[in-house]
C-alpha positions in Angstrom: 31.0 5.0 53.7 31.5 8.5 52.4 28.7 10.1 54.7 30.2 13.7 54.1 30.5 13.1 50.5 26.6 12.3 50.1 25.5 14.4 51.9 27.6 17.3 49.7 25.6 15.5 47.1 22.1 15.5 48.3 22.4 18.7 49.7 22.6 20.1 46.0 20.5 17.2 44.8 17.5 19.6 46.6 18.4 22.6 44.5 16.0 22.2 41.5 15.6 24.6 38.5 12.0 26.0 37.4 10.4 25.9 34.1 12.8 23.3 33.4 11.6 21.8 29.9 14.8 18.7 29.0 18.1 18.4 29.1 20.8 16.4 27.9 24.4 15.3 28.8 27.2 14.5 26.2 30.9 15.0 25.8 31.5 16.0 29.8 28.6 19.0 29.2 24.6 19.2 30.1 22.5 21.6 28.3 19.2 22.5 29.8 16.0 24.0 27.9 14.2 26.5 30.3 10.9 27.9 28.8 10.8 30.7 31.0 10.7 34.7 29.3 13.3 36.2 30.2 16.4 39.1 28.6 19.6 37.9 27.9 21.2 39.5 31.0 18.9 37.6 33.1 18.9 34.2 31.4 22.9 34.3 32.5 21.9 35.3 35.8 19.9 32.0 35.9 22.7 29.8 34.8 25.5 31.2 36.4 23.5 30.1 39.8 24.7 26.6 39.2 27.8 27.1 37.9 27.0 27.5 33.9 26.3 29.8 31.7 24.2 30.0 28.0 24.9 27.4 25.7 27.8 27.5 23.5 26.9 26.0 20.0 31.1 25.5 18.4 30.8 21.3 16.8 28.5 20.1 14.7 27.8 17.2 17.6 26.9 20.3 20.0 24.1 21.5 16.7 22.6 18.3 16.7 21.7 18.3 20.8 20.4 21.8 20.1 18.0 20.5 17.3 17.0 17.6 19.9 16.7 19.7 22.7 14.1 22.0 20.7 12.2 19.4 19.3 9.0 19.9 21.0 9.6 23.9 22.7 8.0 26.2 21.0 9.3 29.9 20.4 13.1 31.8 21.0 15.8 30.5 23.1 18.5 32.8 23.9 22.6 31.5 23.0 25.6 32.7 24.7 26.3 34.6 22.0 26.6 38.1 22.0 28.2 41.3 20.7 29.1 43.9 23.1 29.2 48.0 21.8 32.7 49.3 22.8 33.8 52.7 23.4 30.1 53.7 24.3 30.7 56.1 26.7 31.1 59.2 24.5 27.4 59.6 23.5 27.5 58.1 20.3 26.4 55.2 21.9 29.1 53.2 19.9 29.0 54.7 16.5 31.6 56.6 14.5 31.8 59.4 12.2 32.8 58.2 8.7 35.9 59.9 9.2 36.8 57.5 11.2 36.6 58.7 14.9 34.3 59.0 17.1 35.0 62.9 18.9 31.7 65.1 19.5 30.9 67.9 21.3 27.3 67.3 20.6 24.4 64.6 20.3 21.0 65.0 19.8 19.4 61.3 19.9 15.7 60.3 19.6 16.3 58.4 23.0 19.3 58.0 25.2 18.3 53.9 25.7 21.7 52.2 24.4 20.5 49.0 21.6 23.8 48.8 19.6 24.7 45.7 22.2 23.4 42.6 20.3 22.4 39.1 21.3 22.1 35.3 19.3 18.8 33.3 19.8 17.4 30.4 17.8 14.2 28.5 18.0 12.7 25.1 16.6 11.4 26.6 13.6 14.7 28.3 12.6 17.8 26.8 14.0 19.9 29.5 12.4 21.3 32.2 14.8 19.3 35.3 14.5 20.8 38.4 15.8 18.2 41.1 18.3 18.1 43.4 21.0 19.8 41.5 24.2 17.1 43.6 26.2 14.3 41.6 24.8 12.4 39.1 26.8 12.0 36.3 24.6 10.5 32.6 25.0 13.3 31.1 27.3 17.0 29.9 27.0 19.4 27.3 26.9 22.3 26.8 29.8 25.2 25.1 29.8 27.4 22.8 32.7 30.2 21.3 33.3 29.5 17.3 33.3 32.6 16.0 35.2 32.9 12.4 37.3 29.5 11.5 35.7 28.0 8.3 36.3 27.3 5.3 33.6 23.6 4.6 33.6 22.5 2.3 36.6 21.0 -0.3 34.7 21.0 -1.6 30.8 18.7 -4.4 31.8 16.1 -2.8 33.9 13.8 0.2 34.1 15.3 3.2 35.7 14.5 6.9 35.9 16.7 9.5 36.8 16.3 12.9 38.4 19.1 15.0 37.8 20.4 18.7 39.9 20.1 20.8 37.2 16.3 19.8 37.3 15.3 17.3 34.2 14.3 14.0 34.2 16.9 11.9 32.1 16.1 9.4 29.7 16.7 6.3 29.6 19.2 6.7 26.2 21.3 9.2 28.3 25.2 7.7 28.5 26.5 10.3 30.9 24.3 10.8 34.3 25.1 14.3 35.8 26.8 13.4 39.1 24.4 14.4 42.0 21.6 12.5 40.0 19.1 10.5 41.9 18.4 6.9 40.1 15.2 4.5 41.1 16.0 1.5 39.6 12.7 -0.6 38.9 10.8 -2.8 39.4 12.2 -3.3 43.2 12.3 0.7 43.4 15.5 0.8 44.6 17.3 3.8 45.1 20.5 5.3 44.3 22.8 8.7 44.1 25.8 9.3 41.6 28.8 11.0 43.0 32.5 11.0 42.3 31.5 8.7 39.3 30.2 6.1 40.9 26.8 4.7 42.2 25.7 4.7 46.4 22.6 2.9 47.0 20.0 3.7 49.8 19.6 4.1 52.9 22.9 5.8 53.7 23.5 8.5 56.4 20.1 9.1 58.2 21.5 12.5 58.5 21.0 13.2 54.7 17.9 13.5 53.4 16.7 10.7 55.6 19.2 8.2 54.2 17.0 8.2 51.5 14.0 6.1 53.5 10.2 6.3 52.1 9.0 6.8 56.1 11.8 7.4 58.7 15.6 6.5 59.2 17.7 5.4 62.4 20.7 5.4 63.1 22.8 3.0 64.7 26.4 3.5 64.9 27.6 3.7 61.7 25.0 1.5 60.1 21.5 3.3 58.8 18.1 1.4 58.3 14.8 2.6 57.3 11.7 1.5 59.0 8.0 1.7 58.5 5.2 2.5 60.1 2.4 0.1 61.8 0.9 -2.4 59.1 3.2 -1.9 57.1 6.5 -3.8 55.9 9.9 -2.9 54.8 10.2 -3.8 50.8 13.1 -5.7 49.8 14.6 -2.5 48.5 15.6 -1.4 52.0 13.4 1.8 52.0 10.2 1.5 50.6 7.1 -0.1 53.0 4.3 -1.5 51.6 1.4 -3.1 53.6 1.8 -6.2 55.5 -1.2 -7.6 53.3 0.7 -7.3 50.0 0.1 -9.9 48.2 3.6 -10.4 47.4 4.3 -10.3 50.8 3.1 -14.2 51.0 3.0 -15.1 47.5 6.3 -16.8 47.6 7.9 -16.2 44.7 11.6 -17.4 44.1 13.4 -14.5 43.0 11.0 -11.2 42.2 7.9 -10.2 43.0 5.9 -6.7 41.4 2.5 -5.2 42.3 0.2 -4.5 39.8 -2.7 -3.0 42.1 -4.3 -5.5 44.7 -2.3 -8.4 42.2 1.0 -10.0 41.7 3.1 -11.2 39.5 6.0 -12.8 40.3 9.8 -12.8 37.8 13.0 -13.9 37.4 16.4 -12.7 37.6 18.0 -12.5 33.9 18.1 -15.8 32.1 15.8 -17.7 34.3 12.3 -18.3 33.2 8.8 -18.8 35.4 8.1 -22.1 35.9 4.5 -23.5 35.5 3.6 -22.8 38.6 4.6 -19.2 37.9 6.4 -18.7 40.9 9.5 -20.9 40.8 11.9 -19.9 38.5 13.9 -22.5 36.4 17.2 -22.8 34.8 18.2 -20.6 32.2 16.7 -19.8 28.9 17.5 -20.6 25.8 20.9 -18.7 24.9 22.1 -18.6 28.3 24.7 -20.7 30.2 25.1 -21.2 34.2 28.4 -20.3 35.3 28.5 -19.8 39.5 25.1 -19.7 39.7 24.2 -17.5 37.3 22.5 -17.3 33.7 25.6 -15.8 31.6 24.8 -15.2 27.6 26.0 -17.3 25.5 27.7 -15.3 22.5 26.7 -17.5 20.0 28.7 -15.8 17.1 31.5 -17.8 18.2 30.4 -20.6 16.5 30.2 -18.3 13.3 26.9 -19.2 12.4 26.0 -16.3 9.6 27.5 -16.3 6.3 28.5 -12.7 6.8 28.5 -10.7 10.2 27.1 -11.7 13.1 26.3 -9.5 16.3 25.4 -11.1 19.6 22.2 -10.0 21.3 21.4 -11.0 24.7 20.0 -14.7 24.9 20.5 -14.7 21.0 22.3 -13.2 17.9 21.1 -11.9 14.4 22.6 -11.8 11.4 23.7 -9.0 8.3 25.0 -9.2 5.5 28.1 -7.0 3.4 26.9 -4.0 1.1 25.4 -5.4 -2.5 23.8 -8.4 -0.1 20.5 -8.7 1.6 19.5 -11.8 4.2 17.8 -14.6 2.3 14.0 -15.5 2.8 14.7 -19.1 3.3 17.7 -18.9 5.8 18.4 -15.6 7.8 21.7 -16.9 8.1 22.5 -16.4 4.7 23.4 -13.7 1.9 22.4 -13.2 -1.2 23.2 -10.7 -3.9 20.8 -7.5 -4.1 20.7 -4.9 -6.9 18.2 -2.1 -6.9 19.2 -0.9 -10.1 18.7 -2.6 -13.7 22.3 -2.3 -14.1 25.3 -3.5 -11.6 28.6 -5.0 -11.3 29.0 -8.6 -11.7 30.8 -10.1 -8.0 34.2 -12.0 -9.9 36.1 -14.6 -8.0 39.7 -12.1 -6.9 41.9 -15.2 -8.1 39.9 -16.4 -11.4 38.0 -13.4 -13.2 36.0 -15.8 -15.3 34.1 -16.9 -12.8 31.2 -14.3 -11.8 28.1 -14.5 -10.6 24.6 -11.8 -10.2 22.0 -11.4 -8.2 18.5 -13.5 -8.9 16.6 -12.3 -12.0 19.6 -10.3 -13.9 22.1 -11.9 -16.8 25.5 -11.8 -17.3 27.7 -9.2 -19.5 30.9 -10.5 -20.1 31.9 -7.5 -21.9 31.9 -5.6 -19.1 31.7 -8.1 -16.2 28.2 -6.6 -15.6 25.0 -7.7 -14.8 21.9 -7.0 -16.6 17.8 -6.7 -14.8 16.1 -9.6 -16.8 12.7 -8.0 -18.2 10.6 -11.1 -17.3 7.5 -9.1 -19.1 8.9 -9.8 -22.4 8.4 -14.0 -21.8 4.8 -13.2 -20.8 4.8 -14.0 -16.7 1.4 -12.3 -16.5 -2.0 -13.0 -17.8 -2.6 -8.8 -18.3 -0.5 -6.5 -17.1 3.3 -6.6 -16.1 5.4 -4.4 -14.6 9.2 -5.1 -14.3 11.4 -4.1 -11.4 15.3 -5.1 -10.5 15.6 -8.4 -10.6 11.9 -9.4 -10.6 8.7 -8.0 -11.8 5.0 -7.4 -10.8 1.7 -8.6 -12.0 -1.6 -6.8 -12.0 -4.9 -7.3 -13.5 -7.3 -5.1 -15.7 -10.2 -3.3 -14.0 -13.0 -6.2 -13.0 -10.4 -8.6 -12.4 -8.3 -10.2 -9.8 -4.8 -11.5 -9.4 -4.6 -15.4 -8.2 -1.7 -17.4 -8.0 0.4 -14.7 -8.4 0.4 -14.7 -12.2 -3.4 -15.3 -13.5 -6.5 -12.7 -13.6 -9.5 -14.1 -13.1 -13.2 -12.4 -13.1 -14.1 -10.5 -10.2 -17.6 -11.6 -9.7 -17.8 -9.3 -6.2 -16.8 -6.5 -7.4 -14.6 -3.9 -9.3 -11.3 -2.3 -9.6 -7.6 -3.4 -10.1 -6.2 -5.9 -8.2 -3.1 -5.6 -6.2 0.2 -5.9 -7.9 2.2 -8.8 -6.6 6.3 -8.4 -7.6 7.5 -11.7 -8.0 11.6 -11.9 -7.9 12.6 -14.5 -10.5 15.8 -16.7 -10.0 18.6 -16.3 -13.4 18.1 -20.1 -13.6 14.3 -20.7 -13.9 12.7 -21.7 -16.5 9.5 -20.1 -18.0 7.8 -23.7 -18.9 5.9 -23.5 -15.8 3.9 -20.9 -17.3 2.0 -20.3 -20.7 4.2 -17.6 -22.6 1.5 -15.6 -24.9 3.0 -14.1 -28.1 3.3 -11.0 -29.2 1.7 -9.6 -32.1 5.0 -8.6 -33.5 6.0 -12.3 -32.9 2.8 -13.7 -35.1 4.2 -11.4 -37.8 7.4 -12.8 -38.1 6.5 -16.4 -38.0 4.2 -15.6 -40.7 6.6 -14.3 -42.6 8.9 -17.3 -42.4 6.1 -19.5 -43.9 5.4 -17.7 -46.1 9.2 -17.7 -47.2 9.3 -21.3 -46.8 6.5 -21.8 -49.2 8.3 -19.9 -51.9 11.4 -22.0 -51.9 9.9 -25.1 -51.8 7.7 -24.0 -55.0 11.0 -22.6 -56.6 12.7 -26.6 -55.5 9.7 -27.7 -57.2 9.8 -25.9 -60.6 13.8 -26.6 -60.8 13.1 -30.4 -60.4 10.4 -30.5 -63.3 12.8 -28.3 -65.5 15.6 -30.8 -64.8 13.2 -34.1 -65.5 11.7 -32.0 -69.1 14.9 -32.1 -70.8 15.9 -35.0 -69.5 13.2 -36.9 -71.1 13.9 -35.2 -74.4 17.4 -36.1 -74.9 16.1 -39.8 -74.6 13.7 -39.5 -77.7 16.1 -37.5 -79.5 18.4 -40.4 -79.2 16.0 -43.1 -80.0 14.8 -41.8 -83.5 18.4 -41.1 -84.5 19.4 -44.9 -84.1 15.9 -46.0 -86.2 17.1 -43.4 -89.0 20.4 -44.9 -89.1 19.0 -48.6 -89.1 16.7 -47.3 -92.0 19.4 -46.1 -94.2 22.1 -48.5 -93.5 18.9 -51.1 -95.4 18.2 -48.7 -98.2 21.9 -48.6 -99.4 21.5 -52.2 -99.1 18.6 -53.9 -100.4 20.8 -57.4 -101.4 22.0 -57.8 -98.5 21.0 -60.4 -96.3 21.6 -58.9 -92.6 20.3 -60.2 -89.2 19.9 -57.9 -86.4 19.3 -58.4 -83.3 16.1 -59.3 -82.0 16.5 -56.1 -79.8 16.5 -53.8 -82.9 13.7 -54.7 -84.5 9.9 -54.1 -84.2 7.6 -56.4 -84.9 3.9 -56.0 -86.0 0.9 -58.1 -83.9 
C-alpha cells in the first residue's frame, strides 16, 4: 500500500480554496470560478499558490467551459490576459512623442499613478474580452491548473460526490477527477482518494487523516481499521458507525441495505431485483444474463432488432432511425419516411430508379423523382375548418363548436370557443370513402355547366333526327303521285285498249 503516497495526497487534499464558486476539468486542465474582489496582480497571487495561474481562453472548447463556468456568477472575472507598458521608466509612463521617440527632459503629469498597463476580464453578461485598468478590484476571477494522472469517475452506476483540492465540489458529469480528489461513493458511503490515476479506498494509513475513519483509526502492523464508539457499529463501508439499533443492522437484507431516517429499505446489486419479501434479492432482471455469479447486460443489438440503428442501454436498447426517417407509432423498432416540408426527394431503389417511394400523405413526381405534400383539405377531411401540414393536415371547428372523432364539429352545448385542432397524418394509399367529401361551390358550378351542355346536344340530336325523318317522308309521296300520273296517261293515250293491271295498282271505290 502506498502509505507515503496518500498521505502526499491528503496532505494537500486539506488545502481548500475560499470563495470558491465551480469548477471544471477537461483536456488535462481545471478552471476554477472564485467570486472574491480582488486586482489583477492579486487574483495571480491566488492561483499561483497552487500551482496555476488565470485562465487562458486559446480553443473554442476552452470558450465554451468559460460560458459554463459563468452561468449562474454574477459580475467581472479577471483573464490572464494582459498588456504590459514597456520602456516606462523615462516619465512618460510609456508614451511617445509622435516623432517617434520617447526622450524628455521634462514631464508635467496630472498624477504620477502609472494606468497604461492593461488587463482582460469578461463576465456572464458579456463574454467578450473587455480591456480596463489591471489595478481595479473587480467581482472575482478565474484560475487555471494543470490536470495530470486524473482519475475516471468512481462510479457510472451509483451516486458519488466528489470534493476536489482546488476546493469545488464536482459533478457527477465530470470525466476527469482532479487527482487528490476525495470521492464518497453512495449509498454504502464508502470512501475513496484519487492519486497517480487511480482510486485508494478507505481506511488506509491511520497516520493520514485518520485513514479516513468517521470516529478513530488503529493501527496494526501494516493493516489499518476504523472503529466506533460504544453503541455504535462499524458500517459495511469500513468507516462509518451507525447505531447498533439500526434497523438495517437486523433487517436482513441479502445484498444492500439504506437508511431513510428511523426506516429501511433494503436493494440489490445491479441486475438483481427485490423479491416479494423485499429483502431477498432474485435472479436477474429482464436484459440481464448471469455469467460467474453475476447479472451481465445483455447487448441486445446483437440480435439486430431495429430496422435502422440500434444502441444498447443497460438492461435494454432503443432504437433510431437514418436522417429523412422518424420511429413508427405502431412499432419503435421501425422507420418510416418523414418530410417537414411540402416538397422532398423521392427515396429511389440505387439498382432500379423506377422504383421510389414517399413519406405518408405526399404523391409522387416522376418528373423530378420528387414527392409532393398531399393537401387533404381540398377532398373535404373536415366538417369546418382545415388546415394542411406536411404530409397530413388539422381539423378545427368554428366558434360554439367542438371537434369529435377527429374530423366532425358538433354543437357545444357547454360552452364557447374553438375547439382544439387535431393534425391527422394521412397515409398516400387511403382512401377518402370513409368520409363525406362536401363540394365546393366552384365544383356545383361546373357540374352545372356540364348539364346544361348536355341538354343542348341532346336537343340539337333531336332536331337533326326530325330534319332527317321530314324529307324522308317527302320523297315517298313525291314518288307515289308520279307513278298514278303515269298510270293515268298511259290509259288516256289508250282508251281501246283492253289492259289488266295488277290488283296492286288499282284503287277501288267501297
Amino acid at each position: 500500500m502506498k502509505d507515503i503516497t496518500v498521505m502526499l495526497a491528503l496532505v494537500v487534499l486539506r488545502v481548500c480554496g475560499k470563495h470558491i464558486n465551480d469548477g471544471y476539468c477537461v483536456d488535462g486542465k481545471c478552471f476554477v470560478v472564485h467570486v472574491h474582489s480582488a486586482s489583477f496582480d492579486a487574483a495571480q497571487l491566488v492561483c499561483q499558490e497552487k500551482g496555476g495561474h488565470l485562465m487562458t481562453v486559446r480553443t473554442e472548447k476552452v470558450a465554451d467551459v468559460l460560458g459554463r463556468l459563468l452561468t449562474s456568477a454574477s459580475g467581472d472575472f479577471w483573464l490572464g490576459l494582459k498588456y504590459p507598458c514597456s520602456d516606462s521608466n523615462n516619465g512618460l509612463k510609456g508614451y511617445r512623442w509622435v516623432t517617434g521617440d520617447s526622450t524628455t527632459n521634462y514631464v508635467n503629469w496630472k498624477s504620477n499613478l502609472t494606468v497604461c498597463s492593461r488587463c482582460v476580464s469578461v463576465s456572464r453578461k458579456v463574454l467578450k474580452w473587455t480591456e480596463r485598468a489591471c489595478n481595479n478590484r473587480i467581482e472575482g476571477f478565474l484560475c487555471e491548473y494543470n490536470n495530470t494522472d486524473y482519475c475516471p469517475p468512481l462510479s457510472n452506476d451509483a451516486p458519488v460526490s466528489y470534493q476536489t483540492h482546488f476546493g469545488f465540489t464536482a459533478k457527477e458529469e465530470l470525466k476527469e477527477i482532479p487527482q487528490y480528489s476525495n470521492a464518497t461513493l453512495q449509498p454504502l458511503r464508502t470512501r475513496h482518494v484519487c492519486f497517480e490515476g487511480a482510486w485508494h479506498q478507505a481506511p488506509w494509513s491511520c497516520e493520514v487523516g485518520g485513514g479516513g475513519c468517521e470516529y478513530k483509526c488503529i493501527q496494526e502492523e501494516q493493516k489499518s481499521t476504523c472503529i466506533c464508539p460504544p453503541g455504535f457499529k462499524l458500517d459495511i463501508n469500513n468507516v462509518t458507525c451507525s447505531k447498533d439499533d439500526d434497523p438495517c443492522a437486523h433487517v436482513g437484507c441479502q445484498h444492500n441495505c439504506t437508511r431513510h431516517g428511523d426506516a429501511f429499505a433494503c436493494t440489490c446489486r445491479p441486475g438483481f431485483h427485490l423479491g416479494a419479501d423485499g429483502k431477498s434479492c432474485e435472479d436477474c432482471n429482464p436484459g440481464f444474463y448471469m455469467e460467474s455469479g453475476v447479472c451481465v447486460d445483455d447487448n441486445e443489438c446483437m440480435f439486430a432488432p431495429c430496422e435502422h440503428y440500434c444502441i444498447n442501454t443497460n438492461g435494454s436498447y432503443h432504437c433510431t432511425c437514418r436522417q429523412g426517417y422518424i420511429q413508427s407509432e405502431e412499432d419503435s423498432n421501425k422507420c418510416k419516411m418523414h418530410c417537414t416540408e411540402s416538397k422532398c426527394k423521392a427515396h429511389c431503389d440505387t439498382n432500379n430508379h423506377a422504383q421510389c417511394n414517399c413519406p405518408d400523405g405526399f404523391l409522387f413526381i416522376d418528373m423530378d423523382k420528387s414527392c409532393v405534400d398531399m393537401n387533404e383539405c381540398e377532398i373535404g377531411f373536415c366538417d369546418q375548418k382545415c388546415e394542411n401540414t406536411p404530409g397530413g393536415f388539422q381539423c378545427s371547428c368554428d366558434k360554439g363548436f367542438v371537434l369529435i372523432d377527429k374530423f366532425h364539429c358538433i354543437k357545444n352545448f357547454k360552452g364557447s370557443g374553438n375547439s382544439t385542432p387535431f393534425d391527422n397524418s394521412i397515409p398516400t394509399s387511403r382512401s377518402p370513402t370513409d368520409k363525406t367529401a362536401s363540394i365546393s361551390a366552384a365544383s356545383l358550378l361546373g357540374i352545372m355547366v356540364c348539364i346544361v351542355l348536355c341538354i343542348l346536344l341532346l336537343v340539337c340530336l333531336a332536331q337533326c333526327i326530325m330534319r332527317r325523318l321530314s324529307k324522308m317522308h317527302h320523297y315517298d309521296m313525291d314518288n307515289g303521285h308520279h307513278e298514278i300520273l303515269f298510270f293515268q296517261q298511259v290509259i288516256i293515250e289508250n282508251p281501246s285498249t283492253q289492259k289488266t293491271f295488277p290488283s296492286r295498282y288499282l284503287k277501288t271505290d267501297t
